[in-house]
C-alpha positions as CSV (number, residue, x, y, z in Angstrom):
1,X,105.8,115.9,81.8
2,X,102.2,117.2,81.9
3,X,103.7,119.4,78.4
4,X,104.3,116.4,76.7
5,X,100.9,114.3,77.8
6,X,99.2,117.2,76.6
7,X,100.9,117.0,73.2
8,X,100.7,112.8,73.5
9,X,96.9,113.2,73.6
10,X,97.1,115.6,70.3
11,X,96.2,118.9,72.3
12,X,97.7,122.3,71.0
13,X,99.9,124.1,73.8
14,X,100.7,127.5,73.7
15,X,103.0,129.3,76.1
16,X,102.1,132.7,77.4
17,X,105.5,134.3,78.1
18,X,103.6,137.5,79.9
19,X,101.7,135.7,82.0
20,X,104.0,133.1,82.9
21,X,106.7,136.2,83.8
22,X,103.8,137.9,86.2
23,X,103.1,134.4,87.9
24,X,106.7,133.9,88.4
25,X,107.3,137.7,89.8
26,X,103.6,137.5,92.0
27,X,105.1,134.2,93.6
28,X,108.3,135.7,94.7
29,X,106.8,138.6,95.9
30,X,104.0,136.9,98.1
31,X,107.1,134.6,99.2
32,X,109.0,137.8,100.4
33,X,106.0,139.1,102.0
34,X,104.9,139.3,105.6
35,X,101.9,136.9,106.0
36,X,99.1,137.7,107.9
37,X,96.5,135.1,107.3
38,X,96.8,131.7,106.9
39,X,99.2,128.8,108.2
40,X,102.6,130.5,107.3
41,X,103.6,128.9,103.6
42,X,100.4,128.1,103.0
43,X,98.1,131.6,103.0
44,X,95.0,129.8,101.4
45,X,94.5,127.9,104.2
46,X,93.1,129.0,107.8
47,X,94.4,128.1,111.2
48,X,93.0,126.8,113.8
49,X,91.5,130.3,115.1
50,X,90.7,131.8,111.7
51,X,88.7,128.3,111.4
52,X,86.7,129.1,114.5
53,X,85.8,132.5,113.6
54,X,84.7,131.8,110.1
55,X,82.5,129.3,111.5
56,X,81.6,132.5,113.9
57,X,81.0,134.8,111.1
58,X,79.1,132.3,109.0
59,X,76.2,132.0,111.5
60,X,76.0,135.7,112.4
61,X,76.0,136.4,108.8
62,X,73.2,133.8,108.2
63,X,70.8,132.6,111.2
64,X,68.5,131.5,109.2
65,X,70.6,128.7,107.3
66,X,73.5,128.3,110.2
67,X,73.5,127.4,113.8
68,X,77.2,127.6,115.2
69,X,77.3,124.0,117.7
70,X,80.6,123.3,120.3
71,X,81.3,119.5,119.6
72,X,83.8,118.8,122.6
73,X,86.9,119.9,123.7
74,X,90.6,118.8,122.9
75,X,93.2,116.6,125.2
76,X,95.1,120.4,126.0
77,X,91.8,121.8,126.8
78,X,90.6,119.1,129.0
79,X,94.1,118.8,130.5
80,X,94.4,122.6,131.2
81,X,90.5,123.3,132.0
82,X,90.5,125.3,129.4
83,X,93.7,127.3,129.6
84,X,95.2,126.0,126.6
85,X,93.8,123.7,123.5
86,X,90.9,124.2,122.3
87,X,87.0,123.0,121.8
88,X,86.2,121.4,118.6
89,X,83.5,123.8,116.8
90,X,81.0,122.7,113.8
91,X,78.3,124.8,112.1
92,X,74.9,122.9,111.6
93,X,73.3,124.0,107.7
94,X,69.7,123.7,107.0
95,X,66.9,125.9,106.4
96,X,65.3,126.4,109.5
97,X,62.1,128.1,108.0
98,X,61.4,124.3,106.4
99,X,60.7,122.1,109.4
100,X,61.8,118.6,109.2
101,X,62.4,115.7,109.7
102,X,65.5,115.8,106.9
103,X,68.3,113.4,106.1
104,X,71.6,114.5,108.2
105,X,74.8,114.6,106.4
106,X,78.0,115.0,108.7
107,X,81.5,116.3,107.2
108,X,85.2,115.6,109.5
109,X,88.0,117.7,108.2
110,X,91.4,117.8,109.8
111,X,91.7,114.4,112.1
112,X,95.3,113.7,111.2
113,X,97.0,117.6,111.6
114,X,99.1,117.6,108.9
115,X,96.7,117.2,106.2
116,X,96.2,120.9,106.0
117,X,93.6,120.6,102.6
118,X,90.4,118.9,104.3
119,X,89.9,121.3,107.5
120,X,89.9,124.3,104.4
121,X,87.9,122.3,101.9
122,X,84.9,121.7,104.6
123,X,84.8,125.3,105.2
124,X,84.9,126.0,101.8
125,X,82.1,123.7,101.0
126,X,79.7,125.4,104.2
127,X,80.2,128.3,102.4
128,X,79.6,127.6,99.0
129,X,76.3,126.2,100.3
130,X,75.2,129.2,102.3
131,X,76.7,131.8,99.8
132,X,74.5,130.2,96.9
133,X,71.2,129.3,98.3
134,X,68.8,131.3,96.6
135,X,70.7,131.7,93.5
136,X,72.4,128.0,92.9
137,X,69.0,125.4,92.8
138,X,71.6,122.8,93.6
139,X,72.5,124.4,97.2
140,X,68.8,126.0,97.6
141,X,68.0,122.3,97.5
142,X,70.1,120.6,99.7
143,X,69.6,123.5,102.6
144,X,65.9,123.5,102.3
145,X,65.5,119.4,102.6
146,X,69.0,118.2,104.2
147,X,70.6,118.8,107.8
148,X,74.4,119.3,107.2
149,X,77.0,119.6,109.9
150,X,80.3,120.1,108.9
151,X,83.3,119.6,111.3
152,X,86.0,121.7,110.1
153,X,88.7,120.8,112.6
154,X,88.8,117.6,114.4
155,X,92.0,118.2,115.7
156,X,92.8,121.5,116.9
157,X,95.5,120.6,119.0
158,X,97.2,118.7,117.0
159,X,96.8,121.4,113.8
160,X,98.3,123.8,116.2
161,X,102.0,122.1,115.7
162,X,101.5,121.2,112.4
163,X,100.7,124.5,111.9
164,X,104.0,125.5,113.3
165,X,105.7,123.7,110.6
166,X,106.4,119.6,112.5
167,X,104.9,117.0,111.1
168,X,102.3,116.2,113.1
169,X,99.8,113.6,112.5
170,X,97.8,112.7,116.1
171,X,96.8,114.7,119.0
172,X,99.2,116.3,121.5
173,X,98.2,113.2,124.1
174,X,102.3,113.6,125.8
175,X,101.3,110.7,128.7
176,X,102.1,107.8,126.5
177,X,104.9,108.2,124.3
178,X,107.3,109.3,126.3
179,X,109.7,111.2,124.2
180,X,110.3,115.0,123.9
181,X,107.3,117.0,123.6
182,X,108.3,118.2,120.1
183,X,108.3,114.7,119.1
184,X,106.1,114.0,116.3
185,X,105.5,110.3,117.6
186,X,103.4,111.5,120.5
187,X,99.9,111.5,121.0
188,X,96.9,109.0,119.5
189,X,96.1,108.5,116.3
190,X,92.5,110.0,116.6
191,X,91.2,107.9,113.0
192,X,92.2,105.0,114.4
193,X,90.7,105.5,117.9
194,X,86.7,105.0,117.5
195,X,85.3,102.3,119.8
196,X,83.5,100.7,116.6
197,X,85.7,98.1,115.9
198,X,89.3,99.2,117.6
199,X,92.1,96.8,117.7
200,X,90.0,94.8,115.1
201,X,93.0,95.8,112.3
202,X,96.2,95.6,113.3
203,X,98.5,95.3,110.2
204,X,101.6,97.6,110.0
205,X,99.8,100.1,108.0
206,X,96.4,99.8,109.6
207,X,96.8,100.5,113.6
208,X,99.2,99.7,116.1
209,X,99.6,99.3,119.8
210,X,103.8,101.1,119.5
211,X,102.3,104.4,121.4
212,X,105.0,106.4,119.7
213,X,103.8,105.0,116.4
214,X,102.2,107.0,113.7
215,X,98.9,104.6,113.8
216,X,98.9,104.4,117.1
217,X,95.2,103.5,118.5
218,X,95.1,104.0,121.9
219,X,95.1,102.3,125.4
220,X,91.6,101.8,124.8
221,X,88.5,102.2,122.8
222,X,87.7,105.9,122.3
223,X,90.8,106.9,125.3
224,X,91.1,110.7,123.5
225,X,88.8,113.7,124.3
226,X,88.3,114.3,121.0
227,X,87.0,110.8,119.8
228,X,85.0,111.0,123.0
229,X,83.4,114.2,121.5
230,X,82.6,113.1,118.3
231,X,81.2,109.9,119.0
232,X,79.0,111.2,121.6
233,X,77.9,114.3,119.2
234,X,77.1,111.2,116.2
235,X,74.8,110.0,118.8
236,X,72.8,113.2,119.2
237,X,72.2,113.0,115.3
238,X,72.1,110.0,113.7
239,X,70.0,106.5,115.2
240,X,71.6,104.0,116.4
């Protein structure tokens, strides 16, 4: 299909037998390989833990232009005092040699688990930044005269079982549902939880009160540790 668009729109294809044979051989070999970075079937993007450490290595790496900040902790965390889940980690980006005031820009990756591309495209973009300042006047730009916070994963616990290959979508909240515990359909829908505005939208496909339901909002405004966090961390950052 995208062959004959191209040749719909008058563009000249050409088919590179060699390097369509290597890409086909590289795939199958990665495929038979042992992974050992990465969400398994997907070795581009990072887990949970390899998340949290890039974050890690980022502000060792550069003080200067990135503070490492804990944002809250998940419902397994708070449920096990810290035994299992995890906290919620974000990196703050500014140049800290130019004193402010500055705008604040905030980035969320990762509130609904299975959406593996956002968690690894907020990463990738605190990286970009800090990789080119100095040498890209775009990024030497927006670190000198903006305060960006970037929230890779805003769901760690429920990441963890998508990560594991179910089709997870909320957090790992397993008090309301009431079906098996490797039940997608447990947990909150953490998106549709913020206390702005909850139960204020309440078609099918906007939230719902069925606690096993994919959209499911809650028992109440901002119920889930992890809105909790947030909110309270938007305070600290932007004016009411």
């Amino acid at each position: 299909a995208q062959w004959q668009r191209l040749v719909a729109e008058s563009r000249r294809v050409v088919l590179d037998p060699l390097a369509t044979a290597q890409a086909a051989a590289s795939q199958t070999a990665s495929q038979a390989a042992i992974q050992t970075a990465g969400i398994p079937g997907y070795s581009c993007y990072r887990t949970v833990e390899e998340s949290h450490a890039s974050l890690r290595a980022l502000a060792e790496l550069f003080p200067m232009l990135v503070r490492e900040v804990k944002i809250g902790e998940s419902w397994q965390y708070v449920r096990s005092t810290g035994q299992q889940g995890y906290e919620l980690r974000g990196v703050v980006l500014t140049n800290r040699a130019r004193p402010g005031p500055k705008p604040v820009f905030l980035l969320i990756g990762a509130i609904h688990a299975r959406e593996y591309t956002t968690a690894e495209t907020a990463l990738r973009f605190a990286e970009q930044l800090v990789h080119s300042y100095g040498r890209d006047a775009d990024a030497t730009w927006l670190l000198d005269h903006v305060e960006i916070h970037v929230i890779p994963q805003a769901n760690p616990d429920g990441r963890k079982r998508a990560e594991a290959g179910q089709w997870w979508r909320k957090n790992v909240n397993s008090d309301l549902c009431g079906v098996d515990s490797d039940s997608y359909g447990l947990g909150v829908d953490l998106n549709r939880n913020s206390s702005f505005k909850w139960n204020q939208c309440t078609s099918d496909f906007c939230s719902s009160s069925d606690p096993c339901a994919l959209t499911y909002r809650g028992p109440f405004p901002a119920s889930e540790p992890e809105t909790q966090a947030l909110e309270t961390y938007l305070r600290t950052i932007f004016p009411d």
